[in-house]
N, C-alpha and C positions, 0 to 999 in steps of 0.2 A: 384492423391490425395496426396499422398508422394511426395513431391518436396521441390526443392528449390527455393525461388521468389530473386532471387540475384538482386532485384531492391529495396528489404527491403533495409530502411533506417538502418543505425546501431545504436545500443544505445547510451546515453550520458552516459561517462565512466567517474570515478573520482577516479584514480587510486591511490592503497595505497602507500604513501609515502616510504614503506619500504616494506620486503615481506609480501603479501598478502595470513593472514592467515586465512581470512574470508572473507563474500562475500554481502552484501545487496542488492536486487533486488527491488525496487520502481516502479510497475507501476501509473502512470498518470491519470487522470481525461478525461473526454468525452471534446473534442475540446482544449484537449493539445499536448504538446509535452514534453521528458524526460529532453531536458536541463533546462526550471527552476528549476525543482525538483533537476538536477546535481547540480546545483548553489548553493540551499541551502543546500544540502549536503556537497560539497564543503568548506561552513561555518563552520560544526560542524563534520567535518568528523574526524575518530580515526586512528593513522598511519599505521596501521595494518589493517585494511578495505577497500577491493577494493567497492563503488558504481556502480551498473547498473541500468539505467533509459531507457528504451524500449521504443522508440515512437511506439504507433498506428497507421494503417491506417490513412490520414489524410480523412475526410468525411463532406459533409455538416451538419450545425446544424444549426436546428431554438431551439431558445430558449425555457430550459426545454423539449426538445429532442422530441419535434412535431410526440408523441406518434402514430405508425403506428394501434393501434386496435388490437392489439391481447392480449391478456389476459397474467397475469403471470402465470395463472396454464394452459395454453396450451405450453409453451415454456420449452424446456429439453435446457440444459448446461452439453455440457457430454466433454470428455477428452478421453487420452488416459495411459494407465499406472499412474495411480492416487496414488502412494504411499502415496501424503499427505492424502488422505481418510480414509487411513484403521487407525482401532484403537491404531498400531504404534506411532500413531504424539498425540498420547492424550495429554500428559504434555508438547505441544508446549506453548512457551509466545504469551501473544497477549498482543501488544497496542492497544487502540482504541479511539481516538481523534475527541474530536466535540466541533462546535462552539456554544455557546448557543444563536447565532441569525441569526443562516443559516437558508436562506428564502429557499433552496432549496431541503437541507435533513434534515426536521425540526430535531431538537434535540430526538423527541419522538421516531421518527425512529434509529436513535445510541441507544438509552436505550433498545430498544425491539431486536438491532441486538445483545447487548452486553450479554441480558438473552439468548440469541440463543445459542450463543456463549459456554457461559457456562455449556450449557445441552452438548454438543459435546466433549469438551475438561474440563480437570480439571480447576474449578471453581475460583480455589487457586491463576492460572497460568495468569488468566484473567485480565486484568486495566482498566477500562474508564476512562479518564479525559474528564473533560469540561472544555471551556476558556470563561470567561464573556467579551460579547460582540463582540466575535469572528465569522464572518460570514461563508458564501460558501471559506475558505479560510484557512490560516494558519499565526502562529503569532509565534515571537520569542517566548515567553516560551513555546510555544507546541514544535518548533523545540527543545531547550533544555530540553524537555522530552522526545523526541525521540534519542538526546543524548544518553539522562544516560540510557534509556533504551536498545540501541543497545548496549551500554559499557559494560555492564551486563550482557548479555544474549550475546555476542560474546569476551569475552576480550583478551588479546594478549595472545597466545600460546608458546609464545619464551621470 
């Protein structure tokens, strides 16, 4: 059960130009991989921030994820050593970015994840942006608000 699968692929790394006094972890979307996401990073990356983009499993997909039947309230998502769980990580930031014509996680579902959100963690600490006309995807001013926003909540220590 404890092992190591040393045939994992390694992640797309976007290393900080200078030392790395901080750290961003990016996972991916269902039927990607971490190097577009290094790429845009890449773009708007701070020299003091190393990037890590983890690829997944790669796995078959039929489109909109050719739902196997089982319900969401029969499935557990458990871990192990959950430090982000406990009431510790309250006053974390959150970004939370959505396109207002993503045909595939309508916008209603970002709005209803971002009240969730804020029941968990202070409300204060919380952002939704929406992008007009932005679909299943991502657009340069969303990435330039994931900028300013990791600028902020990580900025140079030296």
């Amino acid at each position: 059960m404890c092992g190591n699968n040393m045939s994992a692929q390694l992640p797309a790394v976007v290393p900080a130009a200078r030392k790395a006094t901080a750290a961003v972890i990016f996972l991916h979307g269902l039927g990607d991989t971490g190097h577009g996401w290094a790429e845009a990073f890449a773009g708007i990356r701070s020299s003091h921030i190393k990037y890590i983009c983890p690829h997944a499993p790669v796995m078959p997909v039929t489109l909109n994820m050719n739902m196997n039947g089982i319900p969401s309230n029969r499935i557990i998502l458990g871990g192990f050593s959950q430090g982000p769980i406990s009431g510790a990580n309250r006053d974390i930031s959150i970004l939370q970015c959505h396109g207002d014509c993503d045909p595939l996680v309508p916008l209603m579902f970002g709005s209803l994840t971002v009240e969730k959100l804020k029941t968990l963690v202070n409300p204060a600490n919380v952002t939704f942006k929406t992008y007009e006309g932005m679909m299943h995807s991502s657009c340069q001013q969303e990435m330039m608000d994931v900028k300013q926003f990791i600028d902020k909540v990580l900025p140079p220590v030296d």
